[in-house]
N, C-alpha and C positions, 0 to 999 in steps of 0.2 A: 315415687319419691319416698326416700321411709321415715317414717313417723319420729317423733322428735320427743321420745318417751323418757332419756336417760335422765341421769341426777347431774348436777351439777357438780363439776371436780371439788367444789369448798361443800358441797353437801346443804347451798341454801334455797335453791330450788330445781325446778326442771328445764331444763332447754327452751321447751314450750312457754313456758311461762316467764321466764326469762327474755325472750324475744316477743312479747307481747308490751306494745306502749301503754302506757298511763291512760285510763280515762280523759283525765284532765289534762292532760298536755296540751300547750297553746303553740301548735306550731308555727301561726303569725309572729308570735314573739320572740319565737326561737329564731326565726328569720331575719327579724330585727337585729337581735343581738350579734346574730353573724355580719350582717352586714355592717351595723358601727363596729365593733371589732376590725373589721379589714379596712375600712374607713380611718380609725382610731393607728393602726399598721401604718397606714399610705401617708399619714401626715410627718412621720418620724423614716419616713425614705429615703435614702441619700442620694443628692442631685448635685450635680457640678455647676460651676459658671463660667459659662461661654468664655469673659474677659482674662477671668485670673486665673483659671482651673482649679482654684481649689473647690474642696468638697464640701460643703454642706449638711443640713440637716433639715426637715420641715420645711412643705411647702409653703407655710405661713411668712417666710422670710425671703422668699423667692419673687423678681419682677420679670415678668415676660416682654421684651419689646414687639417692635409693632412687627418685625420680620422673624420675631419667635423665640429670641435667644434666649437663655436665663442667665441673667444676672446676679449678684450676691448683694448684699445691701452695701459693704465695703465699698465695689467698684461705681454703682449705680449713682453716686453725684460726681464722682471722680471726672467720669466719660460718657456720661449720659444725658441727653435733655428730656425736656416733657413737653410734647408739641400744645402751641398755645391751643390751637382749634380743636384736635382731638383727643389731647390728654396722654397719646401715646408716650412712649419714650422709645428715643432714636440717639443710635451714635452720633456724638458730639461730629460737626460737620455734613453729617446726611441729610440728603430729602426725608422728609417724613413718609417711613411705609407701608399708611394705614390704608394709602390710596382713597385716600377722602378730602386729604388739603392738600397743598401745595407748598407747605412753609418748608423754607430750609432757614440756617443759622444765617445772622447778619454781619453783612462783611465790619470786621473788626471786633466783632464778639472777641472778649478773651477768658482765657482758662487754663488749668493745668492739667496736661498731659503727653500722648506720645505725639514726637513729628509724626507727618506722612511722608517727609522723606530724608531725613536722618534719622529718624526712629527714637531720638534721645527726650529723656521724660525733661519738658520745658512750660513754663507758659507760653500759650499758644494763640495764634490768633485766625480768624475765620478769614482768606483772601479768596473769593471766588468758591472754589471747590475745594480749596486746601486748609484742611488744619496745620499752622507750620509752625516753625517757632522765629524768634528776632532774626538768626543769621542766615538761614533759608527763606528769609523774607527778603533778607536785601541783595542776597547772591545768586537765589535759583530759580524765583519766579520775578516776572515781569508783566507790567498792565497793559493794553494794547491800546495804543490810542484812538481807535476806531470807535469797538466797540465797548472798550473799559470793564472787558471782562480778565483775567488771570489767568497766566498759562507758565510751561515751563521758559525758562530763559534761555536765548537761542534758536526756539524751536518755534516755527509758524503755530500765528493762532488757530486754535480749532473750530473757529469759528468763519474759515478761509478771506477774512477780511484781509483790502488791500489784494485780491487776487481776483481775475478776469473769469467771466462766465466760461463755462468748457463747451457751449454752446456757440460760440463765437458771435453773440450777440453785440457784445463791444460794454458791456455793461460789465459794475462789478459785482461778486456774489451778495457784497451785500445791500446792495441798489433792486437786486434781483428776489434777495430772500424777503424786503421790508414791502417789496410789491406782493408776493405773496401772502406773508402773512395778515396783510392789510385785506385781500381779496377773500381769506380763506373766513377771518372775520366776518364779514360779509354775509356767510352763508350761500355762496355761489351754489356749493355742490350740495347737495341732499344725502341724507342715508339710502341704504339700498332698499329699506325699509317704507319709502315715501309713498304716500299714492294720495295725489291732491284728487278734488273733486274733478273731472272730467268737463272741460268745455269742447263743444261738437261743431265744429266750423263745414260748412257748407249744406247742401241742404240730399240727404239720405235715398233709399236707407241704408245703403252699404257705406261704411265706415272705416277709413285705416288708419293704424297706430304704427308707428318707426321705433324701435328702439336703435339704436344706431352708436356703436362701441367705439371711441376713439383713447388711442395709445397718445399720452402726452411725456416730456422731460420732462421726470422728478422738478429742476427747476424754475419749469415754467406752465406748472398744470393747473394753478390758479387763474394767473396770465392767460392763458387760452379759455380756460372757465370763463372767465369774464368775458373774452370775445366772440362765445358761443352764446351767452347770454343776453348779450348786446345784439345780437343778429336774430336769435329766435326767440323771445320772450315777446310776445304770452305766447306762441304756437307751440313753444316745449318748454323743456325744464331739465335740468343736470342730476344724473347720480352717479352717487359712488356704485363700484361692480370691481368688486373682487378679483373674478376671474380674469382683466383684463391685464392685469401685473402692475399697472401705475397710468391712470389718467380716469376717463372718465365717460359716462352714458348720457347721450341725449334721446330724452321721451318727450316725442311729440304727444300734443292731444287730438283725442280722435278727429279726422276729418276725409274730407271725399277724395276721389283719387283726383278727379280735377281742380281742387280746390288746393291740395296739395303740388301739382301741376305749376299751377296760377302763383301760389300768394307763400310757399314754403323759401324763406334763403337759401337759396343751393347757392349762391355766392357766398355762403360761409362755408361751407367744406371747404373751396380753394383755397380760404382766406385762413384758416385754419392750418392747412397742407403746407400752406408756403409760410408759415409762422412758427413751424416743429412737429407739430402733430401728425399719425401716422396710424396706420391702420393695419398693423400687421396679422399673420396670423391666430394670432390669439385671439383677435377683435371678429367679431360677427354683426349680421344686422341681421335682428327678428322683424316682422312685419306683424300686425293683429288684424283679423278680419273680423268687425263682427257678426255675430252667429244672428242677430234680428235683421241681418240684411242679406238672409237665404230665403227664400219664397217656401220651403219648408223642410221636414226630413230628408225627401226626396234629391231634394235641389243640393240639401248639403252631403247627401252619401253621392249622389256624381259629382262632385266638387273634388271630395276627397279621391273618391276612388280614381279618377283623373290624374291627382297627382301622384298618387301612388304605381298607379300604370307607366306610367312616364318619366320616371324616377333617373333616368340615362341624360334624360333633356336636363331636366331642372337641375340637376346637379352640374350639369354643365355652365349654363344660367345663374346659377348659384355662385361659379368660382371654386366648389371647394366640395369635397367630399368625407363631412364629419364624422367620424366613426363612434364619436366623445359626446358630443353634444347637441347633435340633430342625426342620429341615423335615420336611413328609413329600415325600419325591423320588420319581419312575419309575424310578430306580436300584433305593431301598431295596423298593418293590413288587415289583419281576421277581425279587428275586433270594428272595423270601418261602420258597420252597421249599427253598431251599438253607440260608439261613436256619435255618431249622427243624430241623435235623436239627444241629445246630451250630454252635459258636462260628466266626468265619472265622478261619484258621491263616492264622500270617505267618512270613517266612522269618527267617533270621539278623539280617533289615534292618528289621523291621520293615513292611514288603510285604504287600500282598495280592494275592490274584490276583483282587481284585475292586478295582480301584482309584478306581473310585465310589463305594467304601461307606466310611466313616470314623465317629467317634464321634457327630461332629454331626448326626446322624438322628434320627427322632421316636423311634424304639427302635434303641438303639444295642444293636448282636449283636456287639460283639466281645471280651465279658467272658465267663470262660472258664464262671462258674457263675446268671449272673445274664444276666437281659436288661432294659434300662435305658429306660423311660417318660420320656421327657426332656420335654415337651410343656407342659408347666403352668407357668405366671407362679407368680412368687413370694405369698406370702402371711402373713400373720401372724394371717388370721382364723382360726379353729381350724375352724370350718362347712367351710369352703374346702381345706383339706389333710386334712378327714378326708374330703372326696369325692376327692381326689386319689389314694387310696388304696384310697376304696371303685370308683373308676371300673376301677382296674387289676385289683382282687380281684376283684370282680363278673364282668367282664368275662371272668375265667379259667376262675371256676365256672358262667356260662351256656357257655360253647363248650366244656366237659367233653364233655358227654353229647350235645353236638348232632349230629343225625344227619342224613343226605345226605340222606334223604326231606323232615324239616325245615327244610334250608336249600334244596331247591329246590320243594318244593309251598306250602309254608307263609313264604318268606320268613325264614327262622333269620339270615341274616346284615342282615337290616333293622333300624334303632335301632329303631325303633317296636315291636318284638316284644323287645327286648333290655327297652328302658324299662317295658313292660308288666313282663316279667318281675322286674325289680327292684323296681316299687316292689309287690310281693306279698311282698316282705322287709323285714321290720321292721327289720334290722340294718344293710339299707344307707341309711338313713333320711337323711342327713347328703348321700347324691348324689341322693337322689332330692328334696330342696331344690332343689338346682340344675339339674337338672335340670327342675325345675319353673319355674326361674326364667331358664332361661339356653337352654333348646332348646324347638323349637317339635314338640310331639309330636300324630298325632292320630291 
């Protein structure tokens, strides 16, 4: 680089010395000054308003509503309010949209401004959802005598009062929507988020949990809530589940497979079934075993491994061969050993150090007390979800006792010696149906 020896063109000093700073320069201060300077800029900005278009100056003069607009100070009492609850300001006739209250304007408020649907600047008055003015008050909307809400004239309420369920219940929509909303109150259905404390009905140590996905009509998903609740409360409880499109999850609480057997309503699935509810594809039934009712690693790596051998059967058994949301993977087989001895640990993030493995597995192992039978189509037949239950039960108490002479002289890990076994049990009676009707044994 060369040296920076010359004079300066005015002849007052050198290059060098001329590109050398101040001792004392306080570049904090110089800092400052730039930034009020752009600061001092930004307040003399020119900004439009949303309502009027014209342009402005200074954002000292400017009001934001609660969906972001700018306003000028001109238009802002003209057609604007200021929500009682949260201060915001919202178009005259809007909900408020700070998404924290719920106010809207009160019918018959009045004021000057544009119809909503002649457009012409009037005093106006608040009817329902409409800001209108006199003459579009008395010609274009109409009150509905039902529900005394405001619509256009002529035209059916939106609110389908006065019109029959599409369900062919015999009821009217609004006989039908005031039961729901009445049940939805309630708190029928729970978040998906819920997990009450666990009550253990019968006596261990193997333990099963149902989650059991049922497909409801939009409207009448509270209506069967409440008759799912009426039939299984305390043995379960309702949640909402997304993935099912519209209805809702019943989670049992833990209990024995006989006990379950014995004392669970399986006369509410029918009662359910012949009421609308419906268990399509989209709906599944997970099963939970828990992991303190395996005699120990051993007992739970031939559990697993069982099912995973046999992956042809169970899925038969199952009804349904998930590709989405219970595959059986070569992920989830390799890692069967490690599996077994444990839930998989995840870091601060959520992480695993098995990054193949996730919930959507045929057994999902990343529940800290429970391993998760994800595998079976939804059901409302009661035959059907008590093999669902007897397949996982069954399945825990044949690979107890099995021994490494059994599973390599005799076959122990073959269905065919599993299904022999079972149906020499009168209790699993209900799989070994299905068994009968659904795998080919010989």
């Amino acid at each position: 680089m060369p040296e920076l020896t010359g004079r300066c063109p005015c002849g007052c000093e050198s290059a060098a010395e001329r590109m050398r700073l101040p001792a004392d320069l306080d570049l904090r201060g110089l800092v400052r000054e730039m930034v009020a300077a752009e600061e001092e800029a930004a307040e003399v900005r020119e900004w439009q308003c949303r309502r009027c278009h014209s342009y402005q100056m200074g954002w000292t003069h400017r009001t934001v509503t609660t969906r972001g607009s700018s306003i000028c100070p001109t238009c802002l009492p003209v057609a604007y309010t200021e929500c009682r609850d949260c201060g915001g300001w919202n178009r005259r006739g809007l909900r408020c949209g700070s998404g924290d209250c719920g106010q809207t304007p009160e019918s018959g408020d009045r004021f000057h401004g544009s119809c909503q649907l002649c457009y012409r600047s009037a005093m106006l008055e608040i009817r329902g959802g409409y800001a209108v003015c006199s003459p579009c008050r008395e010609g274009r909307i109409e009150q509905c005598p039902d529900c005394r809400d405001w619509h256009r004239t002529g035209r059916l309420c939106p609110n389908l009062c006065g019109q029959e369920c599409s369900c062919g219940c015999g009821r009217s929509v609004v006989e039908v929507r005031n039961q729901e909303q009445t049940a939805a109150g309630r708190g029928l259905i729970n978040g998906y988020s819920f997990r009450p404390r666990p009550s253990f009905y019968g006596t261990g140590p193997l333990f099963l949990g149902a989650e059991l996905e049922v497909a409801t009509p939009s409207a009448h998903k509270y209506g069967l809530a409440e008759l799912a609740v009426r039939w299984a409360s305390p043995l379960a409880y309702l949640k909402e589940d997304s993935s099912i499109g519209g209805g809702f999850e019943i989670v049992t609480h833990p209990m024995t497979y006989q006990y379950a057997m014995d004392a669970f309503p399986w006369r509410m699935l029918t009662e359910l079934e012949e009421a609308g509810a419906s268990a399509p594809s989209t709906t599944g039934i997970h099963v939970h075993v828990s992991r303190a009712g395996f005699n120990g690693v051993g007992h739970t790596y031939r559990w697993m491994k069982f099912m995973y051998r046999n992956q042809r059967e169970v899925r038969a058994l199952a009804r349904r061969s998930s590709n989405q949301y219970a595959p059986f993977t070569r992920e989830g087989r390799r890692y069967v050993k490690d599996h077994a001895k444990g839930p998989v640990r995840r870091n601060a993030y959520g992480e695993t150090d098995q990054p193949d493995i996730g919930r959507y597995q045929a057994i999902n192992v990343l529940n800290e007390a429970t391993l998760e039978v994800r595998v079976f189509a939804g059901s409302l037949k009661p035959v059907q979800v008590q093999a669902a239950l007897g397949l996982v039960a069954a399945s825990v108490e044949y690979t107890r006792t099995l021994s490494t002479q059994e599973i390599l002289r005799d076959g122990g890990w073959e269905f065919n010696r599993f299904a022999k076994w079972a149906s020499d049990r009168p209790e699993y009676a209900p799989l070994n149906a299905e068994i009968g009707d659904r795998v080919c044994v010989y």
